[in-house]
C-alpha positions as CSV (number, residue, x, y, z in Angstrom):
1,X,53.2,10.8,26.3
2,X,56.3,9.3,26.5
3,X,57.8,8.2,29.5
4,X,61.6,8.4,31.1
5,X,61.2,4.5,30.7
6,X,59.9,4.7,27.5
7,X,63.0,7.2,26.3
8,X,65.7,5.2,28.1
9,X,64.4,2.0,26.5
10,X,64.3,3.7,23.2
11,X,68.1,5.3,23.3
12,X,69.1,1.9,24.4
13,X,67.9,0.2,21.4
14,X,69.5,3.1,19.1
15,X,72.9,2.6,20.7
16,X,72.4,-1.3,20.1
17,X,71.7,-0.9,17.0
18,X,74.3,1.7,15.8
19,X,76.8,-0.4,18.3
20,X,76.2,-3.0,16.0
21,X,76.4,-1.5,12.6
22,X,79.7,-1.2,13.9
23,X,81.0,-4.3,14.8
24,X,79.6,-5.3,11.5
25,X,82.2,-3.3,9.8
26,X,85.2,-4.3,12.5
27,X,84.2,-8.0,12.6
28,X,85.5,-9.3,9.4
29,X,88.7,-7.3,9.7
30,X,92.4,-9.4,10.0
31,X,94.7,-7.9,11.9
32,X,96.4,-5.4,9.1
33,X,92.5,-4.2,8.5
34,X,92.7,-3.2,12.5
35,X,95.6,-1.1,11.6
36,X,93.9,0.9,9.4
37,X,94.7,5.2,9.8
38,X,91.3,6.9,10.4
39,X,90.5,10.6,10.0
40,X,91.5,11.0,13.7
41,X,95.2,11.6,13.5
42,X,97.4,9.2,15.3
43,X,94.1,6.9,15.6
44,X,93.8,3.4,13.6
45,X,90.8,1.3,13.8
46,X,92.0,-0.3,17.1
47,X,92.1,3.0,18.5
48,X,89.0,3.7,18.0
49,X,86.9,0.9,19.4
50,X,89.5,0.6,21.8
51,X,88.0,3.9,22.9
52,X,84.8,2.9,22.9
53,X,85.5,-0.1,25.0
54,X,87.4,1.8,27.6
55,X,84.8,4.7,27.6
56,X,81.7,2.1,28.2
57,X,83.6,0.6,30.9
58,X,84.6,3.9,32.6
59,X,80.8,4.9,32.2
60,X,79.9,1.4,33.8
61,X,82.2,2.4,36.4
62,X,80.5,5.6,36.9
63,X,77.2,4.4,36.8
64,X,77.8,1.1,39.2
65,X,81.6,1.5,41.7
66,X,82.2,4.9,42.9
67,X,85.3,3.7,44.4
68,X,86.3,2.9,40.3
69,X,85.3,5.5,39.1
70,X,87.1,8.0,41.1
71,X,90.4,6.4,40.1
72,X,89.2,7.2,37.2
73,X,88.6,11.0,37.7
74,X,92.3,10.9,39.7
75,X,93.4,9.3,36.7
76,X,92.3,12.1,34.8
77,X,93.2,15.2,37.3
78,X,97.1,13.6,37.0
79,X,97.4,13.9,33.0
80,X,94.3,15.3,31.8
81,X,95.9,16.1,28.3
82,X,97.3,12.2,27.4
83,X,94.7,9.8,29.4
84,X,92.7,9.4,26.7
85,X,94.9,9.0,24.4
86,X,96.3,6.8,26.9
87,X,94.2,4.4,27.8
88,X,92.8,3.9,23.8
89,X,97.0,3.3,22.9
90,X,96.8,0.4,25.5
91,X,93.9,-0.6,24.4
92,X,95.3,-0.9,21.1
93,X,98.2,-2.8,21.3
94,X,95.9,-5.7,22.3
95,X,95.1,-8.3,19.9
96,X,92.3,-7.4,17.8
97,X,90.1,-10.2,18.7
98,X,90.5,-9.9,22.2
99,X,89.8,-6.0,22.2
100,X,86.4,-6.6,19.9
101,X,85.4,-9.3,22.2
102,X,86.4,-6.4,25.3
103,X,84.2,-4.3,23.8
104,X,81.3,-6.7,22.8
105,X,80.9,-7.8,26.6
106,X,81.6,-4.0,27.8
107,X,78.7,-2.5,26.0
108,X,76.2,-4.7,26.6
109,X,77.0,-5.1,30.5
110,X,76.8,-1.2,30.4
111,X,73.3,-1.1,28.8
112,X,72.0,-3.6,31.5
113,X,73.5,-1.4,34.0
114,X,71.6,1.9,32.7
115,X,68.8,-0.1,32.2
116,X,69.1,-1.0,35.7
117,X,69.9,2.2,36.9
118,X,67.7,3.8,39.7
119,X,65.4,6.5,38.3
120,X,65.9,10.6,39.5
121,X,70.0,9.4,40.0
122,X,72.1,11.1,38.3
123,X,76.1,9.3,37.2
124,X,79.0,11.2,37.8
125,X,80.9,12.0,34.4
126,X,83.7,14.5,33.3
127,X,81.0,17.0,32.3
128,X,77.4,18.2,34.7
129,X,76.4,14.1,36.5
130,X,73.6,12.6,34.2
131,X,70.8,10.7,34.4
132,X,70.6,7.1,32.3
133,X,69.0,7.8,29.7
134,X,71.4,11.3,29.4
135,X,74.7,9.0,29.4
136,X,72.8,6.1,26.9
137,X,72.7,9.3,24.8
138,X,76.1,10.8,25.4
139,X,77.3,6.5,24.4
140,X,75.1,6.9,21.4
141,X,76.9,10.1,19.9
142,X,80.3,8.6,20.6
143,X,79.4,5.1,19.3
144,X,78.0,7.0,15.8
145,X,81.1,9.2,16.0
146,X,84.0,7.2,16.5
147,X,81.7,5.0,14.0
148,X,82.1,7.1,11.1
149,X,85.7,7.5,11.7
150,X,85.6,3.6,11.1
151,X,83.2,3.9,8.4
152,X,86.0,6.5,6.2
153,X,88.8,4.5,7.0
154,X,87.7,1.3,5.7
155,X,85.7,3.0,2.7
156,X,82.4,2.1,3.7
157,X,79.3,4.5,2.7
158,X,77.5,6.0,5.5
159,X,74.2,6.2,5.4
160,X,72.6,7.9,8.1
161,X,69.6,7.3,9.9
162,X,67.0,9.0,12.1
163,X,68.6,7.5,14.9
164,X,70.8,11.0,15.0
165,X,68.3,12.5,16.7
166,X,70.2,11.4,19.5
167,X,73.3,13.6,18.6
168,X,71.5,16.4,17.4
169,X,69.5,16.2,21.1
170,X,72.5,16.2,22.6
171,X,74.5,19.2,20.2
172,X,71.6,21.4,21.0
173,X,71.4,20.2,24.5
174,X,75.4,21.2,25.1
175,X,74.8,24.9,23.3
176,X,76.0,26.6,26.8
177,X,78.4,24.0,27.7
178,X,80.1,24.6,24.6
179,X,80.6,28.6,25.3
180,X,81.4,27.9,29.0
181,X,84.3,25.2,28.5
182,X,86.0,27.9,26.8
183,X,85.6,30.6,28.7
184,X,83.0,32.8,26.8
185,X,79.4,33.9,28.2
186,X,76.8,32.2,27.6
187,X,73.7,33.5,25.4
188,X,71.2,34.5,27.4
189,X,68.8,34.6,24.5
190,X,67.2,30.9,23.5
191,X,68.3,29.5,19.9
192,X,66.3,28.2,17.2
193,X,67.0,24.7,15.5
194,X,65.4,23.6,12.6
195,X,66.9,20.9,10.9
196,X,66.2,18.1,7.9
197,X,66.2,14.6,9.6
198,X,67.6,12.1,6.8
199,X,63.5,10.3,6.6
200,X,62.9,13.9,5.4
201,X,61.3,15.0,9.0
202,X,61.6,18.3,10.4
203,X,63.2,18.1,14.0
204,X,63.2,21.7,15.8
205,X,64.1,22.8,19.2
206,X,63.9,26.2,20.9
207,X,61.5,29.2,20.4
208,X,59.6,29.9,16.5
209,X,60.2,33.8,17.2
210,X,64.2,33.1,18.5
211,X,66.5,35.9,16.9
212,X,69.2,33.1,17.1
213,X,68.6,30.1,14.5
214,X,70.4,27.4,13.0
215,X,69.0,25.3,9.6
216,X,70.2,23.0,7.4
217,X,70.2,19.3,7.3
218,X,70.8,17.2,10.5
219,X,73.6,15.2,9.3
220,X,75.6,18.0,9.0
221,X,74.4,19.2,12.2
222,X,75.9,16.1,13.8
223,X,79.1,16.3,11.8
224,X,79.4,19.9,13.1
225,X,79.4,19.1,17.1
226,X,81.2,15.9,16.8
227,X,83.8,17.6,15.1
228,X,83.7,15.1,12.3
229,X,84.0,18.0,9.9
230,X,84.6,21.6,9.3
231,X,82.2,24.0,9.7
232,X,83.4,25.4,6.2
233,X,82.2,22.2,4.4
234,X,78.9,21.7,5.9
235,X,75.2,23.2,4.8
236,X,74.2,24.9,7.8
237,X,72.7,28.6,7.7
238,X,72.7,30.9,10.6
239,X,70.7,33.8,11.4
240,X,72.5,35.9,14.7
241,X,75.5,36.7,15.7
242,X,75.8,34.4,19.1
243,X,74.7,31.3,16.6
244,X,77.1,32.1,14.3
245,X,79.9,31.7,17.2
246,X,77.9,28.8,18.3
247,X,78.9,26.9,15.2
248,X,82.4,27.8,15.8
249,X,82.8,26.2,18.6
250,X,80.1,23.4,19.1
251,X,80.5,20.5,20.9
252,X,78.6,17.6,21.9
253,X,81.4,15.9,24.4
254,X,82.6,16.5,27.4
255,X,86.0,17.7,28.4
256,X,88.0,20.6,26.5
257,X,87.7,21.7,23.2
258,X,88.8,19.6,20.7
259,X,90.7,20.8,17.5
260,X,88.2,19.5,15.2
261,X,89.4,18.7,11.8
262,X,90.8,20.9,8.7
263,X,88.4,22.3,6.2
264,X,88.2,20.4,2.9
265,X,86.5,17.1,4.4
266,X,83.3,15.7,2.5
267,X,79.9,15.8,4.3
């Protein structure tokens, strides 16, 4: 059996990995290619790892200086609607090399520090505090998110990989977070998940005999609580009312809901 070493070390080597199928696609990119609109609006391709970088280092910050990180959270308390926005703006304006080399050094200084990190102690964050291998996750489903913004924007073909499991551990894992940001009970009753991994594996989680299940492919799962698409144009069958308004409103991030994007998107 696996062990919390074992899982850290293995989410570690995902988010490497999927950190640097996208540099790969950044890399090569003048300054004009940096510029580039993505799907999120008001968002270029600076933006976007700009993001990234700043969100590594806040989670460095939360995982190493508690002193840092709760500017950070004051930070957040004094303009919680624009500091995101914020900080990946400011990030942006710098030049593109300089910001790709930021976030180069941020990420992997981050994974030495989760790596690091003593086990049973949980890191602060803007959501419930975390343990390592819960934040390498919650890094993972932003890196592949923000990601495949990149990816559309630059016309690149996404191809997933099983390395989703991570999001799709993660959407499943936020089900009541989801109904409690916004105000709404949460199920009491435990959900079904079965979905189609893209190597044509079956990952499930919950209860075979739940009244409350969600099916369909995994991709689409992980489109669905990143908010990378509409629920409208994604695959996903429901059986039960409460997983029906699950899909509604799923989200695998912290902080308040998001507005998720228009229907008429391509999955």
């Amino acid at each position: 059996m696996p062990t919390a070493d074992d899982r850290l070390a293995e989410v570690l080597a995902d988010l490497n990995a999927e950190g640097d199928r996208v540099a790969e696609l950044v890399a090569p990119l003048d300054d004009a290619g940096w510029r580039t609109p993505t799907p999120a609006e008001g968002w270029d391709v600076a933006h976007q790892v700009g993001h990234l970088a700043w969100t590594d280092e806040v989670a460095l910050l939360a995982a190493t200086d508690q002193d840092g990180w709760d500017r950070v959270v004051n930070a957040a308390v004094a303009d919680p609607d624009r500091f995101v926005d914020d900080a990946a703006a400011e990030a942006a304006a710098t030049d593109h090399l300089t910001l790709l080399e930021r976030w180069l050094h941020g990420r992997k200084a981050l994974a030495a520090a989760l790596d690091a990190h003593p086990p049973g102690q949980k890191i602060p964050w803007f959501g419930p505090p975390m343990s390592a291998t819960s934040m390498a996750t919650a890094r993972f489903m932003e890196t592949w998110a923000h990601g495949l913004d990149v990816a559309e924007a630059l016309g690149a073909v996404d191809e997933p990989t099983d390395r989703i499991r991570h999001v799709v551990h993660l959407g499943v894992r936020t089900r009541d977070f989801a109904f409690a940001t916004r105000g709404l009970d949460v199920p009491a009753a435990p959900f079904r998940v079965e979905l189609e991994a893209p190597s044509g594996d079956v990952w499930t989680h919950g209860p075979e005999d739940a009244a409350q299940v969600v099916r369909g492919p995994a991709y689409h799962f992980c489109l669905l609580v990143t908010q990378r698409r509409h629920r409208a144009d994604l695959d996903l069958a429901v059986t039960g009312a409460e997983a029906d308004r699950w899909l509604d409103i799923a989200q695998a991030f912290a902080g308040p809901p998001g507005s998720g994007r228009p229907p008429g998107g391509n999955a």
